[in-house]
Biotite code that builds the C-alpha atoms (Angstrom):
import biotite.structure as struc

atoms = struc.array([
    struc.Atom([-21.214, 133.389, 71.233], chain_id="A", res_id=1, res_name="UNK", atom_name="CA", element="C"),
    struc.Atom([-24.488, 134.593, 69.669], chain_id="A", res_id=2, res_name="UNK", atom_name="CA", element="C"),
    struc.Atom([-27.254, 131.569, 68.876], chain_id="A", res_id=3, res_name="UNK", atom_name="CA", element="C"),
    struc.Atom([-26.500, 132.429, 64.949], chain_id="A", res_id=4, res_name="UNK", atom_name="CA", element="C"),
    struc.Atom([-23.296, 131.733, 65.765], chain_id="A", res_id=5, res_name="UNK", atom_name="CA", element="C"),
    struc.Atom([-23.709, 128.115, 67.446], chain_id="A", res_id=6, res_name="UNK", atom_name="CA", element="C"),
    struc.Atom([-25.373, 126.650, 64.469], chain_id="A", res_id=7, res_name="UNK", atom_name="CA", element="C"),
    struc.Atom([-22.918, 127.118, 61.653], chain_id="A", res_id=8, res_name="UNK", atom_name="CA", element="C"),
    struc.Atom([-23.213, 123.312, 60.946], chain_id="A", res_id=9, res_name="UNK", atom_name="CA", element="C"),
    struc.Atom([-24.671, 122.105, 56.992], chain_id="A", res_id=10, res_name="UNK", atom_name="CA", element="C"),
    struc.Atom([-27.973, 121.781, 56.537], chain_id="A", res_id=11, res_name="UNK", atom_name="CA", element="C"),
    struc.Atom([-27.632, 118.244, 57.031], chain_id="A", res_id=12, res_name="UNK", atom_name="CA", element="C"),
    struc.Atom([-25.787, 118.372, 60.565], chain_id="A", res_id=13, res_name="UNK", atom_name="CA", element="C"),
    struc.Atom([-28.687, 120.707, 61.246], chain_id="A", res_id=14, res_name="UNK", atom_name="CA", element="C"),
    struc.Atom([-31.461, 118.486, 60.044], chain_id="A", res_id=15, res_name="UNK", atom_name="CA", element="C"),
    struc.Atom([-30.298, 115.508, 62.589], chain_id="A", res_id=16, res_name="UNK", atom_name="CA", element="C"),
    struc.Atom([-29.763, 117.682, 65.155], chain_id="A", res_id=17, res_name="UNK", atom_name="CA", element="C"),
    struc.Atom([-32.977, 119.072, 65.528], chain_id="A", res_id=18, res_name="UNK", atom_name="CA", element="C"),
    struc.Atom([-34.890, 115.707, 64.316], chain_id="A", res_id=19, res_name="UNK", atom_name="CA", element="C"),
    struc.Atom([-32.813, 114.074, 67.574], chain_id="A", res_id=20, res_name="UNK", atom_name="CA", element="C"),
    struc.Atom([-33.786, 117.064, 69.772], chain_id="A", res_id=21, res_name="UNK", atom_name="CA", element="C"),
    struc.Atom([-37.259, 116.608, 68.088], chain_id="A", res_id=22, res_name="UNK", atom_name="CA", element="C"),
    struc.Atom([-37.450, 112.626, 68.926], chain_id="A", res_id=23, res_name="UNK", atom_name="CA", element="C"),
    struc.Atom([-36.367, 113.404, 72.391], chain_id="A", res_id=24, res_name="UNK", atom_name="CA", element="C"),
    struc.Atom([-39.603, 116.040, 73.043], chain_id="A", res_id=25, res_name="UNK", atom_name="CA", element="C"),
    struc.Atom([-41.971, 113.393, 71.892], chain_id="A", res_id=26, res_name="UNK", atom_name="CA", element="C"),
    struc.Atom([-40.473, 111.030, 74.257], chain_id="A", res_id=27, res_name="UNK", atom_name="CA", element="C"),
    struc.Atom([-41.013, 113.408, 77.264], chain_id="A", res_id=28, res_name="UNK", atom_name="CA", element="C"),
    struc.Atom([-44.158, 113.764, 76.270], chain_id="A", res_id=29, res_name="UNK", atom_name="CA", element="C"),
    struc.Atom([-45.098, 110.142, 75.951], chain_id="A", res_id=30, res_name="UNK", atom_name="CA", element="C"),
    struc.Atom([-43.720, 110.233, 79.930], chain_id="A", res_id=31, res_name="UNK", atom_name="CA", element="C"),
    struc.Atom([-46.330, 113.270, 80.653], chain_id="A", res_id=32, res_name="UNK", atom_name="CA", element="C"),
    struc.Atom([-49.470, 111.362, 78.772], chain_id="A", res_id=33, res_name="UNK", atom_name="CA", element="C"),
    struc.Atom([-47.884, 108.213, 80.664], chain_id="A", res_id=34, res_name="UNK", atom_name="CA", element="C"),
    struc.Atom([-48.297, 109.998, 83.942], chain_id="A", res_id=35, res_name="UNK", atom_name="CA", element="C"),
    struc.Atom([-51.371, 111.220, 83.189], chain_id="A", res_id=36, res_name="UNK", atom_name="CA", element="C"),
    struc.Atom([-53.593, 108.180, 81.744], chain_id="A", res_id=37, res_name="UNK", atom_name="CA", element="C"),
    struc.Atom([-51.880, 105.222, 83.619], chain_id="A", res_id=38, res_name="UNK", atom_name="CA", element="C"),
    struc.Atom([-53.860, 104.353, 86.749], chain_id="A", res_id=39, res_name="UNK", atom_name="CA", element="C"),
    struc.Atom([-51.671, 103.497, 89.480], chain_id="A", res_id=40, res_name="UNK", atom_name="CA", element="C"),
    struc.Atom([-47.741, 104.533, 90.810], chain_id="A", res_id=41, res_name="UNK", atom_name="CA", element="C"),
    struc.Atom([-46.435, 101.227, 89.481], chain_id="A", res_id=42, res_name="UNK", atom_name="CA", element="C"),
    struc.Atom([-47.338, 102.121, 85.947], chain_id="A", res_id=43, res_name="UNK", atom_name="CA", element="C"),
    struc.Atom([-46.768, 105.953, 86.123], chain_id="A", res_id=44, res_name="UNK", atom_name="CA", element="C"),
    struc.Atom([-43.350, 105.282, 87.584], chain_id="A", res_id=45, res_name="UNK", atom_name="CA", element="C"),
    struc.Atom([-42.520, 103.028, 84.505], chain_id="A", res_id=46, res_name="UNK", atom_name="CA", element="C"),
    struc.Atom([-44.143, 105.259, 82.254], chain_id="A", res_id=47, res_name="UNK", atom_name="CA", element="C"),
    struc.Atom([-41.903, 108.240, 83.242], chain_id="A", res_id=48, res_name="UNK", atom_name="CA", element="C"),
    struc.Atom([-39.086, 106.374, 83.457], chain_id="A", res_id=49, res_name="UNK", atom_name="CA", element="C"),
    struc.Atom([-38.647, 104.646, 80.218], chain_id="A", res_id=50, res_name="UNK", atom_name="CA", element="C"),
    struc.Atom([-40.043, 107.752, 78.223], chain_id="A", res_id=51, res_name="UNK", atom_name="CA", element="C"),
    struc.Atom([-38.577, 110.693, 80.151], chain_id="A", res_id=52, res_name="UNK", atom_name="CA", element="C"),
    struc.Atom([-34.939, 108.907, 80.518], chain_id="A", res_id=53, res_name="UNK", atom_name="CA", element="C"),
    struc.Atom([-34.712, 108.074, 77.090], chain_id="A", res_id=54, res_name="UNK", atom_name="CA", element="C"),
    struc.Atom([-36.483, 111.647, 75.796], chain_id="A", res_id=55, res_name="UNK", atom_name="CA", element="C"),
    struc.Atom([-33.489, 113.720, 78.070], chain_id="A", res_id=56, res_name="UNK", atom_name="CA", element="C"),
    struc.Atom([-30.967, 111.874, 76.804], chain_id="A", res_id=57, res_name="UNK", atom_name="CA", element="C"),
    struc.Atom([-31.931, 111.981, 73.396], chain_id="A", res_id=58, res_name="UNK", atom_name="CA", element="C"),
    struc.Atom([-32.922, 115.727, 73.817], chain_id="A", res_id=59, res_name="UNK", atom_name="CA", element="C"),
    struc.Atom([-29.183, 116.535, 74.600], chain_id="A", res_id=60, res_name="UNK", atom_name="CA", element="C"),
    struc.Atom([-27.250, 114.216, 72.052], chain_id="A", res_id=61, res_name="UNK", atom_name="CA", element="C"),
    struc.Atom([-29.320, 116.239, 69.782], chain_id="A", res_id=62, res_name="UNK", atom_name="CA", element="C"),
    struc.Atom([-28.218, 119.362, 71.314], chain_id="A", res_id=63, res_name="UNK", atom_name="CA", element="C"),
    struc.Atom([-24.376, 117.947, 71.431], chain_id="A", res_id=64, res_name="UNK", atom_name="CA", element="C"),
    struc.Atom([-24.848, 117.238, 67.666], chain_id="A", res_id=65, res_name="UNK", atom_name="CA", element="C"),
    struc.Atom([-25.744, 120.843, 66.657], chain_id="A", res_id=66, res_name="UNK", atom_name="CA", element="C"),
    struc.Atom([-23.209, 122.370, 68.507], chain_id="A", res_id=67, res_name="UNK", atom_name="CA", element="C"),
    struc.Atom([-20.172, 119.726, 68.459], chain_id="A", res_id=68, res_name="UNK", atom_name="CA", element="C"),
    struc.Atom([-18.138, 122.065, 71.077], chain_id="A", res_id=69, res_name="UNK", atom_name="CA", element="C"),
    struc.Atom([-15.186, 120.400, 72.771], chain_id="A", res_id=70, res_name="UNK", atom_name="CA", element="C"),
    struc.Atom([-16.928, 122.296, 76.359], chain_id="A", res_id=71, res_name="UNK", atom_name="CA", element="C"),
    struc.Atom([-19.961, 121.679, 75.073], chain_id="A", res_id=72, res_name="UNK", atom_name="CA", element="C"),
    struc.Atom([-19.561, 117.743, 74.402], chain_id="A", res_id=73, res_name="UNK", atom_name="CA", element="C"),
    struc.Atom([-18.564, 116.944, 77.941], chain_id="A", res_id=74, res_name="UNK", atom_name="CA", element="C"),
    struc.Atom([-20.490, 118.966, 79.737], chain_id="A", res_id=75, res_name="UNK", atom_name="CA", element="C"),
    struc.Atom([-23.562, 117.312, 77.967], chain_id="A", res_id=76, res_name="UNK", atom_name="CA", element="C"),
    struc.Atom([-21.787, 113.851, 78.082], chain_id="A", res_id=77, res_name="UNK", atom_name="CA", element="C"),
    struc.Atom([-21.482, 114.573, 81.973], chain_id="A", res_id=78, res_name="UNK", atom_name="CA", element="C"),
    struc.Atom([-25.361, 115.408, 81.870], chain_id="A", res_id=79, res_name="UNK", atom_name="CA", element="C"),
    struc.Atom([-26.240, 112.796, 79.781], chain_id="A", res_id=80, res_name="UNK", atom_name="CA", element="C"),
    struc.Atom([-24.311, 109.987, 82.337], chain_id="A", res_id=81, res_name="UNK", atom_name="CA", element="C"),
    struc.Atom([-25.534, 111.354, 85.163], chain_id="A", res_id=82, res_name="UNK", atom_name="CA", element="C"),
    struc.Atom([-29.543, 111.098, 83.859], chain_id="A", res_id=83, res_name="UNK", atom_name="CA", element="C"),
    struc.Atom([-28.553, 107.561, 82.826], chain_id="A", res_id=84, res_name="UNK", atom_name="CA", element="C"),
    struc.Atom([-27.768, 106.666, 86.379], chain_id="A", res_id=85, res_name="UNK", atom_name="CA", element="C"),
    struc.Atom([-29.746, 108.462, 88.698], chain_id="A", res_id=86, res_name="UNK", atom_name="CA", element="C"),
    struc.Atom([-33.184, 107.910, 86.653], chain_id="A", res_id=87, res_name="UNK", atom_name="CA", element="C"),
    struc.Atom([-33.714, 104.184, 87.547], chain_id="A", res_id=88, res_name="UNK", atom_name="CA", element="C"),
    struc.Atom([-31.999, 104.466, 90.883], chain_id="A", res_id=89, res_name="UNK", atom_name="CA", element="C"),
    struc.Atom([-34.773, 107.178, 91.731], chain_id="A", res_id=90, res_name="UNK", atom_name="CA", element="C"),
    struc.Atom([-37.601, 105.575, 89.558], chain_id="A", res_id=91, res_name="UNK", atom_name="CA", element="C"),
    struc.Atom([-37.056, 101.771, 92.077], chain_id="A", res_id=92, res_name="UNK", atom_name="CA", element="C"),
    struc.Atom([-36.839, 104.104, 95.037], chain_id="A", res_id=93, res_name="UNK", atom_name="CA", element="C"),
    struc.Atom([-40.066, 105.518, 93.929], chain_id="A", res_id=94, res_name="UNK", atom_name="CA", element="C"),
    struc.Atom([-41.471, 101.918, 93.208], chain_id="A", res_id=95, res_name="UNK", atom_name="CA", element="C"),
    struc.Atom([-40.021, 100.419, 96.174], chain_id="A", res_id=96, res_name="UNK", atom_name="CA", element="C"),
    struc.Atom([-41.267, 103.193, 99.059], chain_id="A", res_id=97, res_name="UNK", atom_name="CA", element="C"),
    struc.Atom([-45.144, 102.610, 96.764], chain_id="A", res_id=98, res_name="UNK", atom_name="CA", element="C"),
    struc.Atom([-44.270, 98.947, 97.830], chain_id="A", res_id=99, res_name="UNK", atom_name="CA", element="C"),
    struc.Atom([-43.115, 99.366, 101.300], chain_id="A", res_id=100, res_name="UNK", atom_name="CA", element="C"),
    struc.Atom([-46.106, 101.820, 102.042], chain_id="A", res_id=101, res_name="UNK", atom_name="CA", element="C"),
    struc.Atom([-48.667, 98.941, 101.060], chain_id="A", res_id=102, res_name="UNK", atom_name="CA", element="C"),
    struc.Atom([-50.138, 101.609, 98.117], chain_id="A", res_id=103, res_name="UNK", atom_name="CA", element="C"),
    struc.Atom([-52.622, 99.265, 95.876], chain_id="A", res_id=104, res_name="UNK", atom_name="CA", element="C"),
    struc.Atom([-52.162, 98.748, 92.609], chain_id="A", res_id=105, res_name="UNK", atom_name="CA", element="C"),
    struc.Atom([-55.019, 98.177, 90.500], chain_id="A", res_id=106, res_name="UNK", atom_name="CA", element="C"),
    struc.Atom([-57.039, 94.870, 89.759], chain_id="A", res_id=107, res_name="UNK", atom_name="CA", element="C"),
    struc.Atom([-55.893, 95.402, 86.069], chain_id="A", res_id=108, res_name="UNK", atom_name="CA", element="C"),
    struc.Atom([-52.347, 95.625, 86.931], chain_id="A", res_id=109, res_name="UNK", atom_name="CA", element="C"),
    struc.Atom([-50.466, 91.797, 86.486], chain_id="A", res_id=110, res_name="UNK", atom_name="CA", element="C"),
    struc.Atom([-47.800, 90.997, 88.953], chain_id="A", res_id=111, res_name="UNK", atom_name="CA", element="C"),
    struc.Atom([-45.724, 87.853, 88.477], chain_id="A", res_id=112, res_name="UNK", atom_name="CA", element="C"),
    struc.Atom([-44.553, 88.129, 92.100], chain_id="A", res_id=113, res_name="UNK", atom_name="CA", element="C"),
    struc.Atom([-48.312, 87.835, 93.533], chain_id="A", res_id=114, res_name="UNK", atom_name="CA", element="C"),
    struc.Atom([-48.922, 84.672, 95.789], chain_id="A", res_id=115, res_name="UNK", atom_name="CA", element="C"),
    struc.Atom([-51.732, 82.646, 94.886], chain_id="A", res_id=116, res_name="UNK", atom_name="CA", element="C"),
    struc.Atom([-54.797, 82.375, 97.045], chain_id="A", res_id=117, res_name="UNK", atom_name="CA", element="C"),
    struc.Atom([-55.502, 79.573, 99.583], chain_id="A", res_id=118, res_name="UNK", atom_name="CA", element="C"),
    struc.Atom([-58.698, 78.134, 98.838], chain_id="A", res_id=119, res_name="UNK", atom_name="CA", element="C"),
    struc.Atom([-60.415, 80.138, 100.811], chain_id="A", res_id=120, res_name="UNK", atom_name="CA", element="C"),
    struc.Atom([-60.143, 83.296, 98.518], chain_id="A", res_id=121, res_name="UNK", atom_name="CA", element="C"),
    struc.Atom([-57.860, 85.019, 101.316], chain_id="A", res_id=122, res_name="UNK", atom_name="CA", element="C"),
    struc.Atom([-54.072, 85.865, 100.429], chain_id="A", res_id=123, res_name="UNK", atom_name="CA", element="C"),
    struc.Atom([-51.641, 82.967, 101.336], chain_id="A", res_id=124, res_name="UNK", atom_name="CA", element="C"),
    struc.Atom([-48.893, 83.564, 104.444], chain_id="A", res_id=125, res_name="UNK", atom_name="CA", element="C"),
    struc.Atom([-46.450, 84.321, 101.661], chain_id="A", res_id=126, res_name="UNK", atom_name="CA", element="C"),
    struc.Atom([-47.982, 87.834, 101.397], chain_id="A", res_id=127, res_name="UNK", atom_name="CA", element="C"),
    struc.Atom([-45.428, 88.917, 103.854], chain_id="A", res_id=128, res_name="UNK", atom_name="CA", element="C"),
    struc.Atom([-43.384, 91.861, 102.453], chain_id="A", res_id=129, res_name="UNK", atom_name="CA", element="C"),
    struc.Atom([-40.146, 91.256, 104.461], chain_id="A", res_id=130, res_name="UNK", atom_name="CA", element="C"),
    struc.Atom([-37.986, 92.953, 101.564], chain_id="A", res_id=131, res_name="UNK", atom_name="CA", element="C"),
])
């Protein structure tokens, strides 16, 4: 099958296609600026995850919708399940070995788990990081 041949769709079926496929490039490339302008892993990690997740599986529901295939559908629906599962598991191992590994985030960065400091400006003995 030639690439003339694939898109034999309207205009319209055409026109959503590639303004889905379109959506899901800008999304990817939110993830890149992301990883390039945030300052620490925490952020980055978030960045890419949210963006690039949602960018790859827009990317190939556009591609699904300009070729509407039977072989085609599922083996992008088998793509598209398998990015929605492994991108967070990967993105909190990511996170978690930053953790583990005692990198910093920066002052800027908020954390709701933080302990507060003892009076002495020193971290508390909840600063642990038995998880």
């Amino acid at each position: 099958m030639s690439a003339p041949d694939v898109l034999t769709g309207g205009p319209v079926q055409n026109a959503i296609g590639g303004t889905i496929v379109a959506l899901g490039v800008l999304l990817i490339a939110s993830g890149a600026i992301g990883m390039l302008r945030l300052p620490d892993i925490y952020n980055r990690t978030n960045a890419v995850t949210k963006a690039a997740g949602l960018g790859i599986v827009a990317l190939l529901v556009g591609v699904a919708v300009l070729v509407p295939e039977p072989d085609v559908l599922i083996t992008l629906g088998v793509a598209v399940a398998l990015q929605l599962f492994t991108i967070p598991i990967a993105s909190f191992a990511i996170g978690h070995a930053a953790y583990r590994s005692d990198v910093p985030s920066t002052p800027s960065t908020l954390r709701e788990d933080a302990p507060p400091a003892s009076e002495t400006g020193s971290p508390s003995a909840a600063d642990d990081r038995d998880c």
